[in-house]
C-alpha positions as CSV (number, residue, x, y, z in Angstrom):
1,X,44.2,14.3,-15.0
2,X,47.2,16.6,-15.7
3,X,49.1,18.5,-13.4
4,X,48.9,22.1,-14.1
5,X,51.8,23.9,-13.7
6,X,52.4,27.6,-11.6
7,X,53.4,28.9,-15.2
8,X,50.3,27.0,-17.0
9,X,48.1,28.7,-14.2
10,X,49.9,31.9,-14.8
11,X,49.1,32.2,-18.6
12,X,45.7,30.8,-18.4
13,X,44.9,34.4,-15.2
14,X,46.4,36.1,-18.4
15,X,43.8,35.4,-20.6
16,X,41.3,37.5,-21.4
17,X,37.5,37.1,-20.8
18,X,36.9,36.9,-24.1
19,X,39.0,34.1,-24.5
20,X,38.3,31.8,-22.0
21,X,34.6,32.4,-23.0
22,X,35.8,30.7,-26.6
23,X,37.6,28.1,-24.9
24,X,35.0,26.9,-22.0
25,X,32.4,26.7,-25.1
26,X,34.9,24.8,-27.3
27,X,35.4,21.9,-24.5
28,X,31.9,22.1,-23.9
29,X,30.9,21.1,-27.1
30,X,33.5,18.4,-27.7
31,X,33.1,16.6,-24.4
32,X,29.6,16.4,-22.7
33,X,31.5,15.5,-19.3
34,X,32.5,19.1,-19.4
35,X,28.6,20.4,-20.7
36,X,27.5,17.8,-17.9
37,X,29.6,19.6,-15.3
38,X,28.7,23.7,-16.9
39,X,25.5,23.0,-16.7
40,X,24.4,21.7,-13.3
41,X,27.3,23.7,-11.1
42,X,26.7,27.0,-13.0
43,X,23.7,27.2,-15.5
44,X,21.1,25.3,-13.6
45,X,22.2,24.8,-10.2
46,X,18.2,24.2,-8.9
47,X,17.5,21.4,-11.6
48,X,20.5,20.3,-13.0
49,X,21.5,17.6,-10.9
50,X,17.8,16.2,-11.0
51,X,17.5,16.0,-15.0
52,X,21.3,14.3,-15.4
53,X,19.7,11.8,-12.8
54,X,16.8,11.7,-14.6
55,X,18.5,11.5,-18.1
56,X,21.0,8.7,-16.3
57,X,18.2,6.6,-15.7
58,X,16.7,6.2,-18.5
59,X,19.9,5.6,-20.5
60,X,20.3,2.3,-18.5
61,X,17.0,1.2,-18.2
62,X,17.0,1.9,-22.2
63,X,20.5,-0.1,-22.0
64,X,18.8,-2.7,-20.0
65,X,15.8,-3.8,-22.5
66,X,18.2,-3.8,-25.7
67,X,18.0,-6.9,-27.1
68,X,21.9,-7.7,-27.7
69,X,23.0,-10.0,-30.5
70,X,23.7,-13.3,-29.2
71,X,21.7,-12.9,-26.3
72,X,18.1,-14.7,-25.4
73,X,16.3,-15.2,-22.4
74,X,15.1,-18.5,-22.8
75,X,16.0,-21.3,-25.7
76,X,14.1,-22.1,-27.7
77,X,12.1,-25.6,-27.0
78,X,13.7,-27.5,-29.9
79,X,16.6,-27.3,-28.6
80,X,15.1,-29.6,-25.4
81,X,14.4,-31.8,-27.8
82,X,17.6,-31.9,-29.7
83,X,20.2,-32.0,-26.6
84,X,17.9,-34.3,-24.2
85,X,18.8,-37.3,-24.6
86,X,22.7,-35.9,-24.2
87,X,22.1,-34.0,-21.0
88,X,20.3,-37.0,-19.7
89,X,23.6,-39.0,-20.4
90,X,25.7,-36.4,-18.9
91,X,23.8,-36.2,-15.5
92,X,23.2,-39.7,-14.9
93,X,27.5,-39.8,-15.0
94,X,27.4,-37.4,-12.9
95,X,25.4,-38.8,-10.6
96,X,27.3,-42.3,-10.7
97,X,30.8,-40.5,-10.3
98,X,30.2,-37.5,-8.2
99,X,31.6,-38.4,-4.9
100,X,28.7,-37.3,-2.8
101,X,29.1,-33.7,-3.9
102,X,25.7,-32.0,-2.7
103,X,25.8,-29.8,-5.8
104,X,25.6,-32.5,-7.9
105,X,22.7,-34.0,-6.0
106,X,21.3,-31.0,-6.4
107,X,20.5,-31.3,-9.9
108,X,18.4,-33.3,-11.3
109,X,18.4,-37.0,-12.7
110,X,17.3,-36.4,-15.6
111,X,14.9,-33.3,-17.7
């Protein structure tokens, strides 16, 4: 955040009501941060707090169940089919050269 000057401060005591009414709704409406902060430490100081919590919430749980491009909880079972015989090639050399790393016996011999 910016500093704000003595002189800055100065000018800005200078303005009139009127004014600052104009500007306070002006940031309001361009930033929400600012409508956030209005709202639940001057308009509705009883409820505020509890709706932006409320409203929070459900933003990320709505964020949460999205279904993002790219993204899947569980392949498909063609693929198991298609890569088996590769992963069960993989792990058995893992197995042979691992060194008797427990996280590689661990996992299994084969799927």
């Amino acid at each position: 955040m910016p500093r704000i000057s003595k002189e800055l401060r100065e000018q800005i005591k200078n303005l009139s009501h009127k004014e600052l009414c104009e500007i306070v709704i002006k940031a309001a409406a361009r930033e929400k941060s600012v409508y956030d902060y209005i709202h639940v430490n001057y308009l509705d100081k009883a409820n505020g707090e509890d709706e932006l919590f409320n409203q929070a919430k459900t933003d990320i749980t709505d964020l949460f169940y999205k279904g993002y491009k790219g993204f899947s909880k569980e392949l498909h079972p063609d693929y198991k089919i298609e890569y088996q015989d590769k992963i069960n090639k993989y792990l058995e050399i893992l197995h042979q050269k691992s060194n008797h790393l427990n996280f590689i016996y661990d996992l299994p011999k084969k799927i």
